[in-house]
N, C-alpha and C positions, 0 to 999 in steps of 0.2 A: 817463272819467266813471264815476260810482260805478252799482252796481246800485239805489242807491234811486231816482239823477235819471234814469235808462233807464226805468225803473217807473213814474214819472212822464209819460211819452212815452207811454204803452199808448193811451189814450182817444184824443190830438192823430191819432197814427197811424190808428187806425179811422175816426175820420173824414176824417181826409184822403183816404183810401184808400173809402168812402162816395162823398166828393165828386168823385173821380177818376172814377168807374164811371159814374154818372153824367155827366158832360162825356164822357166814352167814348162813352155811348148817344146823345149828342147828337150827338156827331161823325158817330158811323155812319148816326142817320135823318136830319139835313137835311144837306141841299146846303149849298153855302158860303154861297150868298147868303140863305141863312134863318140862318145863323149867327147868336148876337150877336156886336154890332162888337168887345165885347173880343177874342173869342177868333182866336187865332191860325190862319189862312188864310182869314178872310171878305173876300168881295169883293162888288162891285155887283152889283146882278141886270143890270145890262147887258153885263158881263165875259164873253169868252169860255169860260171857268172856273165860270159862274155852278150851274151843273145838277153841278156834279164833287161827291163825296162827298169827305172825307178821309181816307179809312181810315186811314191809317199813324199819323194823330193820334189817332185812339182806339186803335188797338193799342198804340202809346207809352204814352195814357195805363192801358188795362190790366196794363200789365205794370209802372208804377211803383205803382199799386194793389194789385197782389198784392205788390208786394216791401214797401209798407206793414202791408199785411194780415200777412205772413211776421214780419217785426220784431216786432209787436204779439203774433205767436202765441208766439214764441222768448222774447220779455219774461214773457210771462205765466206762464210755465213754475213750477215752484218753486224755490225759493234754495239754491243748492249752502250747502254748509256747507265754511268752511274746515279745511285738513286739520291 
């Protein structure tokens, strides 16, 4: 990929990585069964599982968030100049 279509990614990145942080803080304050039904590990409030947090889902998604965030800071940078 060239440095111009990379440079182009800068914004997609920051919010991707916006919207990750968020689903993060949501993983961490409700329980499964407050989840919405999309997201991955919601169960009935009748589940034995119903009261569990999912930590690991929001650390997952923190860490794919900073690796967005990282991308975006590294693109930003200024343009080498060829030698």
């Amino acid at each position: 990929m060239s440095a111009t279509t990379l440079r182009k990614l800068i914004v997609p990145a920051v919010v991707l990585g916006v919207v990750l942080v968020i689903v993060a803080i949501v993983y961490f304050v409700e329980p499964a069964h407050s989840l919405p039904s999309f997201f991955p590990g919601h169960v009935s409030a009748s589940s034995s599982e119903a009261s569990h947090h999912h930590t690991k889902h929001g650390i997952a998604a923190i860490v794919v968030a900073l690796a967005c965030f990282a991308f975006a800071w590294f693109q930003s940078g200024p343009k080498t100049s060829g030698a």
